[in-house]
N, CA and C atoms as a LAMMPS dump frame, in Angstrom:
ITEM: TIMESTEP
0
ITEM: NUMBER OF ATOMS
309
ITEM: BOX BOUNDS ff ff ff
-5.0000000000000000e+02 5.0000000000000000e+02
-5.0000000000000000e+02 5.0000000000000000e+02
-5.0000000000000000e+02 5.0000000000000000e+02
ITEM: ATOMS id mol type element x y z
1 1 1 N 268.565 -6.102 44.244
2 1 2 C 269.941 -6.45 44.533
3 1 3 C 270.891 -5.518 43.77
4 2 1 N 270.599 -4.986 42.252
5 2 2 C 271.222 -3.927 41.742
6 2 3 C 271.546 -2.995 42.607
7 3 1 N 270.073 -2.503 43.167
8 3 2 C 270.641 -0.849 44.38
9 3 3 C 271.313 -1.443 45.184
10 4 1 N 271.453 -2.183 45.757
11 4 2 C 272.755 -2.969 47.045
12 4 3 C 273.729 -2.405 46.323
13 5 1 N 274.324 -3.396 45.033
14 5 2 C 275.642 -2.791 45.087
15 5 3 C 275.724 -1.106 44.354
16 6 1 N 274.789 -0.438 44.177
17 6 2 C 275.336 0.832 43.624
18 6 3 C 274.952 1.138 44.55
19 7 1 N 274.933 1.367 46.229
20 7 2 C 275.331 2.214 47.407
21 7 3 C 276.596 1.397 48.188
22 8 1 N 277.461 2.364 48.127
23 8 2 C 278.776 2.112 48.579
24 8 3 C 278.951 1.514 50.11
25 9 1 N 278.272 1.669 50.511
26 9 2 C 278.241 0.951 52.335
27 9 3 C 277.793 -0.488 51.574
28 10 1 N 276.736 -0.39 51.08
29 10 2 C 275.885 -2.01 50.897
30 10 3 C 276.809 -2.813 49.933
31 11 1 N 277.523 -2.261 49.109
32 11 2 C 278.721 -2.645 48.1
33 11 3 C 280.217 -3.039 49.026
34 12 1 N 280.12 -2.451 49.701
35 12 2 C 281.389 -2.49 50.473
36 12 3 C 281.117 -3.903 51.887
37 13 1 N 280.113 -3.956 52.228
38 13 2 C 279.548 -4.909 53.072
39 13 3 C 279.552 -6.235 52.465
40 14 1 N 279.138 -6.23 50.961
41 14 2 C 278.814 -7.441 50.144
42 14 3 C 280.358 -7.951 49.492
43 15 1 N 281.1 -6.921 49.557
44 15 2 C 282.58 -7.56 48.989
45 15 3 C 283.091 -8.065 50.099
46 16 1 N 282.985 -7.75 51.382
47 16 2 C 283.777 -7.803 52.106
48 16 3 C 283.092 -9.255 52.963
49 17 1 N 281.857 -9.081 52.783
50 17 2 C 281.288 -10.642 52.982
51 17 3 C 282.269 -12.136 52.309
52 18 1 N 281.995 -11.295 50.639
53 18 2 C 282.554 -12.241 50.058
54 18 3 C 283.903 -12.996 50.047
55 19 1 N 284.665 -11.994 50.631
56 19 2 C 286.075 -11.938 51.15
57 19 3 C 286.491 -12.795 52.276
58 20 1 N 285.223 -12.695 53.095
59 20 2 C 285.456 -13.446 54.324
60 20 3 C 285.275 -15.079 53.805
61 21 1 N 284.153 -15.421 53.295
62 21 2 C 283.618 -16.312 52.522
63 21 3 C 284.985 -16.777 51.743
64 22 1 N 285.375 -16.113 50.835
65 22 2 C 286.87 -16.677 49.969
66 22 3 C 287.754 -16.978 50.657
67 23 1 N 288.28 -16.452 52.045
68 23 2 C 289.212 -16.494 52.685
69 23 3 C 289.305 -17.901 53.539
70 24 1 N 288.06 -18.312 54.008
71 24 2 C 287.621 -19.683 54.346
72 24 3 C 287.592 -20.832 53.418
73 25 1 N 287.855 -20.508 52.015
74 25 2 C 287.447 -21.395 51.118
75 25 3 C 288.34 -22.03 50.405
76 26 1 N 289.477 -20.409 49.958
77 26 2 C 290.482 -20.315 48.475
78 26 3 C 291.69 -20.582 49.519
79 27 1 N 292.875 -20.601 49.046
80 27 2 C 294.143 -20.72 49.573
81 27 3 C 294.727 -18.977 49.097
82 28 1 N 294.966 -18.523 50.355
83 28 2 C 295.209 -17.304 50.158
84 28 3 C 295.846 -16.436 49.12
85 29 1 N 296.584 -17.01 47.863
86 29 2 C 297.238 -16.465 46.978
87 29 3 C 296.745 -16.541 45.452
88 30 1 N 296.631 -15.875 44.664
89 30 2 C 296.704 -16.233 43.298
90 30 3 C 295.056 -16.249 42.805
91 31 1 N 294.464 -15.371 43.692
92 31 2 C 292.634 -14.971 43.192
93 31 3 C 292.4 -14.463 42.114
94 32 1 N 291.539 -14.498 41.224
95 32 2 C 291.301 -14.079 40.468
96 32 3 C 289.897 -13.447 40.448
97 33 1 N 289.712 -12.459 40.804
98 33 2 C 288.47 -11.715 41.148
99 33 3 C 287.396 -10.986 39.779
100 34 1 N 287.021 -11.561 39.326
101 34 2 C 285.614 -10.68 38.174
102 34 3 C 284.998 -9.823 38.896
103 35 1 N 285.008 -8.328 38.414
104 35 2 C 283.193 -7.826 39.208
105 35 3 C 283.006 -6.812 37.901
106 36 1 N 282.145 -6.868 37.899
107 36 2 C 281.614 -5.255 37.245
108 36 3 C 282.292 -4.254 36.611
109 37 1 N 281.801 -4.357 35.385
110 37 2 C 282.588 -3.374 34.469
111 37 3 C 282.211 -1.518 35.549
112 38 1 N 283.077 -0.765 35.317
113 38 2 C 283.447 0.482 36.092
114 38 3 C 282.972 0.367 37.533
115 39 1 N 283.585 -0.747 38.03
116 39 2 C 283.882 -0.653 39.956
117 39 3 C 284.961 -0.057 39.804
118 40 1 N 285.005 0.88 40.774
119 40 2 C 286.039 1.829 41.19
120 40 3 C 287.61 1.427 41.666
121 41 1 N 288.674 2.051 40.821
122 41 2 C 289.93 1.439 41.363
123 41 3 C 290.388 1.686 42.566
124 42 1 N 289.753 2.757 43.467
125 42 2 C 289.942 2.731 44.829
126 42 3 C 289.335 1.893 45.803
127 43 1 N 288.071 1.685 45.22
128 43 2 C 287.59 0.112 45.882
129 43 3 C 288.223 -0.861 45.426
130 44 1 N 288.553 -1.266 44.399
131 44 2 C 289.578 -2.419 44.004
132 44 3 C 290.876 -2.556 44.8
133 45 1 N 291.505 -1.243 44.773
134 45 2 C 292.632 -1.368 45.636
135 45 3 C 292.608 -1.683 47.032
136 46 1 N 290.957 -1.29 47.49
137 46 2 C 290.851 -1.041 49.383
138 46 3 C 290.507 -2.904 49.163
139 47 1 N 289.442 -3.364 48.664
140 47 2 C 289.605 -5.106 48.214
141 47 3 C 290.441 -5.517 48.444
142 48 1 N 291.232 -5.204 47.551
143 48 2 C 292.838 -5.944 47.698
144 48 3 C 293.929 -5.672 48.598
145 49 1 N 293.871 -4.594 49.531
146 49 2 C 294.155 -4.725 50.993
147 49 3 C 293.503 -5.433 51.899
148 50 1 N 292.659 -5.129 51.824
149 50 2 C 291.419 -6.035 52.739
150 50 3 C 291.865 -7.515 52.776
151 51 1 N 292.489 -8.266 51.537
152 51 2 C 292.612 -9.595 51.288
153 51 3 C 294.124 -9.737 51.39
154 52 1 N 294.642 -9.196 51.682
155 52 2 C 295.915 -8.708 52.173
156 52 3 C 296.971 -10.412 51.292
157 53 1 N 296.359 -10.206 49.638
158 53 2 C 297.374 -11.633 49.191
159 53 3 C 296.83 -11.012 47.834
160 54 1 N 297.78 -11.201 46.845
161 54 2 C 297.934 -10.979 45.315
162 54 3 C 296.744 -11.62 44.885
163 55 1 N 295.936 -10.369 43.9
164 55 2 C 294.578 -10.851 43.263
165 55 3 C 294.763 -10.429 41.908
166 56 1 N 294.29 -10.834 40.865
167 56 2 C 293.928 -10.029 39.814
168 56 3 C 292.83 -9.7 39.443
169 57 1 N 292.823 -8.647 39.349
170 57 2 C 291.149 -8.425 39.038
171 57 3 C 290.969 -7.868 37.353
172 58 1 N 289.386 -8.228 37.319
173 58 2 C 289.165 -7.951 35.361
174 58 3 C 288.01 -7.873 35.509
175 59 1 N 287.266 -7.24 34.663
176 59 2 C 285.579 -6.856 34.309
177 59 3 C 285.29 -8.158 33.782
178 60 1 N 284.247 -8.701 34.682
179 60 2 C 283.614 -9.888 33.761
180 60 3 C 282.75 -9.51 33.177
181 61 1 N 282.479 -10.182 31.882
182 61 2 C 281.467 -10.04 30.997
183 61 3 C 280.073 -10.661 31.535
184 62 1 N 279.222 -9.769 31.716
185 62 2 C 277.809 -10.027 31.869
186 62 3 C 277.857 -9.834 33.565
187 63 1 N 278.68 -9.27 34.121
188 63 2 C 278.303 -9.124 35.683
189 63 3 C 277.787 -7.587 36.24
190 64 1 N 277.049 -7.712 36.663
191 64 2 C 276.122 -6.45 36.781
192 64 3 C 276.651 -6.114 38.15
193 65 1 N 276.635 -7.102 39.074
194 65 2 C 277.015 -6.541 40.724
195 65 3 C 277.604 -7.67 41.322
196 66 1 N 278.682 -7.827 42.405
197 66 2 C 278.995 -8.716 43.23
198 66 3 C 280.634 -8.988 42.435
199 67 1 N 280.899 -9.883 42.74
200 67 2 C 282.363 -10.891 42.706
201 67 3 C 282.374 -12.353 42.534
202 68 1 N 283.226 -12.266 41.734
203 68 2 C 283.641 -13.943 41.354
204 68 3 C 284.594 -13.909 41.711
205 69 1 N 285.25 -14.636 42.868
206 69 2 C 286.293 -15.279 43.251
207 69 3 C 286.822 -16.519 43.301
208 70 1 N 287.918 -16.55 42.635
209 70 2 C 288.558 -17.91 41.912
210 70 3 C 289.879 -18.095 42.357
211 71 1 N 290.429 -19.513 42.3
212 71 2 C 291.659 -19.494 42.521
213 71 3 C 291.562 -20.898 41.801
214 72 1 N 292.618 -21.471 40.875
215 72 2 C 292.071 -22.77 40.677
216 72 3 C 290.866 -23.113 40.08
217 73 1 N 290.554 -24.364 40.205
218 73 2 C 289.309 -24.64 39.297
219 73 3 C 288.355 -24.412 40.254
220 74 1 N 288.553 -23.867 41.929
221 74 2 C 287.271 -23.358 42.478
222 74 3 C 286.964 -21.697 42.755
223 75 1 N 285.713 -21.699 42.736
224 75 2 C 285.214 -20.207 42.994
225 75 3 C 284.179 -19.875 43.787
226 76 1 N 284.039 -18.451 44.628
227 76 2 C 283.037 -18.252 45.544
228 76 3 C 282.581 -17.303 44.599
229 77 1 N 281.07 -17.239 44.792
230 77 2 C 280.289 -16.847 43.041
231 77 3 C 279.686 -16.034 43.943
232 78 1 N 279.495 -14.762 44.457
233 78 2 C 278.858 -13.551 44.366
234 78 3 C 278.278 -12.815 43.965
235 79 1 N 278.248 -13.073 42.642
236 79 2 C 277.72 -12.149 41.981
237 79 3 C 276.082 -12.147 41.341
238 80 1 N 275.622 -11.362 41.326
239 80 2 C 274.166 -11.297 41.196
240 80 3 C 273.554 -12.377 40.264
241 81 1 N 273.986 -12.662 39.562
242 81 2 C 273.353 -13.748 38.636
243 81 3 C 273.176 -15.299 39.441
244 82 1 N 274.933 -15.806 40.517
245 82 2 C 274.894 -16.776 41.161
246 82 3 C 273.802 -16.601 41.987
247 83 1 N 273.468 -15.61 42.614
248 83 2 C 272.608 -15.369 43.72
249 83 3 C 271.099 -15.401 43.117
250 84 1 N 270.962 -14.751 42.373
251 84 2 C 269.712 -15.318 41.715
252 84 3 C 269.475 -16.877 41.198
253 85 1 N 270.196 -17.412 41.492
254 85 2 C 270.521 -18.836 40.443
255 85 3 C 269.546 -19.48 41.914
256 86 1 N 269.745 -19.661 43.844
257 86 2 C 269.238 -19.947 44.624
258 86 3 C 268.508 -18.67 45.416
259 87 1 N 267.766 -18.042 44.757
260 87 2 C 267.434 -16.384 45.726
261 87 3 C 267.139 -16.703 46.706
262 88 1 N 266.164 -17.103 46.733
263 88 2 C 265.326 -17.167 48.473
264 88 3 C 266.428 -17.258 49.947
265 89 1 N 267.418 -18.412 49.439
266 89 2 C 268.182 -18.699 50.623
267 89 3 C 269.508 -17.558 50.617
268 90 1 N 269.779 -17.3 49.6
269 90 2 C 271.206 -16.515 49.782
270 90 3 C 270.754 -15.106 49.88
271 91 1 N 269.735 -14.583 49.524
272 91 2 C 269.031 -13.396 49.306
273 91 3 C 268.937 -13.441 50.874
274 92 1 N 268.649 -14.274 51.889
275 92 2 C 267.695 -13.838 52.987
276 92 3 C 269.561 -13.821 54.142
277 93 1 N 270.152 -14.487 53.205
278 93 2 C 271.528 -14.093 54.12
279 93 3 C 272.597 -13.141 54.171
280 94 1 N 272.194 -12.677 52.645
281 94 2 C 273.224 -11.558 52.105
282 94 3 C 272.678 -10.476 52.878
283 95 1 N 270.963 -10.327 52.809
284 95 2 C 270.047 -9.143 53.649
285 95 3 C 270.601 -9.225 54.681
286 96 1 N 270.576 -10.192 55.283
287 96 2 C 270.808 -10.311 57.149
288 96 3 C 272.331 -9.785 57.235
289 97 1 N 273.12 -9.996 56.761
290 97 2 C 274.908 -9.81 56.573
291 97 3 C 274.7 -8.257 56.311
292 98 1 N 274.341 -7.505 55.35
293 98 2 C 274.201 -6.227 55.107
294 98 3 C 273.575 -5.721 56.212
295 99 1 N 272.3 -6.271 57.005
296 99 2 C 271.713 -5.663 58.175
297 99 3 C 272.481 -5.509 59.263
298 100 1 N 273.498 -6.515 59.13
299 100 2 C 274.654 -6.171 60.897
300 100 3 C 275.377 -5.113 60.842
301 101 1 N 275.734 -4.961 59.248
302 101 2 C 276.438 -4.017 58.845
303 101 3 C 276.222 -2.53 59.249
304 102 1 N 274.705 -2.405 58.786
305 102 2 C 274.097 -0.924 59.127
306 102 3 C 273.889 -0.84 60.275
307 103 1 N 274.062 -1.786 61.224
308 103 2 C 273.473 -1.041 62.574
309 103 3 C 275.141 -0.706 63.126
């Protein structure tokens, strides 16, 4: 799941999953996004068009790959550790979501 997000298509597929996922979930304003210490500020910025509503984003401590998205006391947990927390099932959907992607 590391190499996912350090190739930029499979990184860009998995935020943008998550996005869709937050967008169904959070109330569009006032996100507070964790990912990965040195994700790129041009991906941060293309993110935060993509979500087209005021986010803040910050390096969470201990996140290796993915997104924490928060608004409030709820959050859509992305990030590699949540996903390991249930692998089998989110692992076999994140694959399938990245697979529509590449074709």
């Amino acid at each position: 799941m590391q190499g996912l997000w350090r190739q930029p298509e499979a990184r860009a597929a998995w935020t943008s999953h998550l996005a869709q996922v937050a967008r169904g979930m959070l109330a569009a304003d006032g996100w507070r996004i964790a990912h990965p210490p040195g994700w790129a500020e041009a991906e941060r910025q293309a993110f935060a068009a993509s979500i087209a509503a005021p986010a803040e984003f910050s390096a969470g401590e201990g996140i290796e790959a993915g997104l924490r998205i928060c608004r409030g006391g709820n959050c859509v947990d992305g990030t590699l550790q949540a996903l390991l927390a249930d692998r089998r099932a989110i692992e076999a959907r994140l694959l399938a979501r990245l697979g529509e992607h590449a074709q």
